[in-house]
C-alpha positions in Angstrom: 71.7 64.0 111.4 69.1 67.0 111.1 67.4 67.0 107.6 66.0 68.6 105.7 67.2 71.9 106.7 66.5 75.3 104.9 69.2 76.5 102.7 69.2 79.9 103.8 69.4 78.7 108.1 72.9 79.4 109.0 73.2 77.4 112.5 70.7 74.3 114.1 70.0 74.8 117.8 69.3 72.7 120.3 67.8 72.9 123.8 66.5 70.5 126.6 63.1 69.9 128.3 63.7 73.2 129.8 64.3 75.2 127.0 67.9 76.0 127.8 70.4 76.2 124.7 72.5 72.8 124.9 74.5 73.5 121.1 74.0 75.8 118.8 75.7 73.9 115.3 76.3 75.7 112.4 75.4 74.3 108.7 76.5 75.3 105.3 73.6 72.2 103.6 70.7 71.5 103.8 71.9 67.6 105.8 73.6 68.4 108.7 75.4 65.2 111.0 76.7 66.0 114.5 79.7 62.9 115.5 78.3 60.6 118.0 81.2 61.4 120.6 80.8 65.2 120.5 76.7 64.7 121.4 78.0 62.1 124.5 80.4 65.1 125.5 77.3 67.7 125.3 74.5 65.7 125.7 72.8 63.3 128.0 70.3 60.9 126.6 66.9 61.8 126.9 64.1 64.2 124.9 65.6 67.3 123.4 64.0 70.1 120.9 65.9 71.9 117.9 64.9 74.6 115.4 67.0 75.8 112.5 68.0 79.3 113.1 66.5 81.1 116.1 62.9 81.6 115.5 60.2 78.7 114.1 58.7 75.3 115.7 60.8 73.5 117.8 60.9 70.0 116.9 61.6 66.9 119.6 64.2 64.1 119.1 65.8 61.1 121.1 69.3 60.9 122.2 70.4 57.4 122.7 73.7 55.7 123.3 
């Protein structure tokens, strides 16, 4: 789950070590939660970055499973 988002973002995007675009998720709140079986289908585990909408500070996160 990505929180606390702004209200006025529109999608979360995500990108690897690299910096290429893995998912970009859209939101409608300001808590958005991605189902763990959609990120093993996308996603392998390791360090990724996200940002909500397409400009600002990427932040890191973990995937695990």
């Amino acid at each position: 789950c990505f929180t606390p988002l702004p209200e006025n973002g529109k999608f979360v995007e995500i990108r690897n070590a690299r910096g290429d675009l893995v998912l970009r998720e859209p939101y409608e709140r300001t808590t958005h939660c991605i189902e763990g079986d959609y990120i093993k289908s996308k996603m392998k585990p390791g360090v990724y970055r996200f940002r909500a909408g397409s400009s600002g500070k990427m932040k890191k996160f973990l995937v695990v499973y």
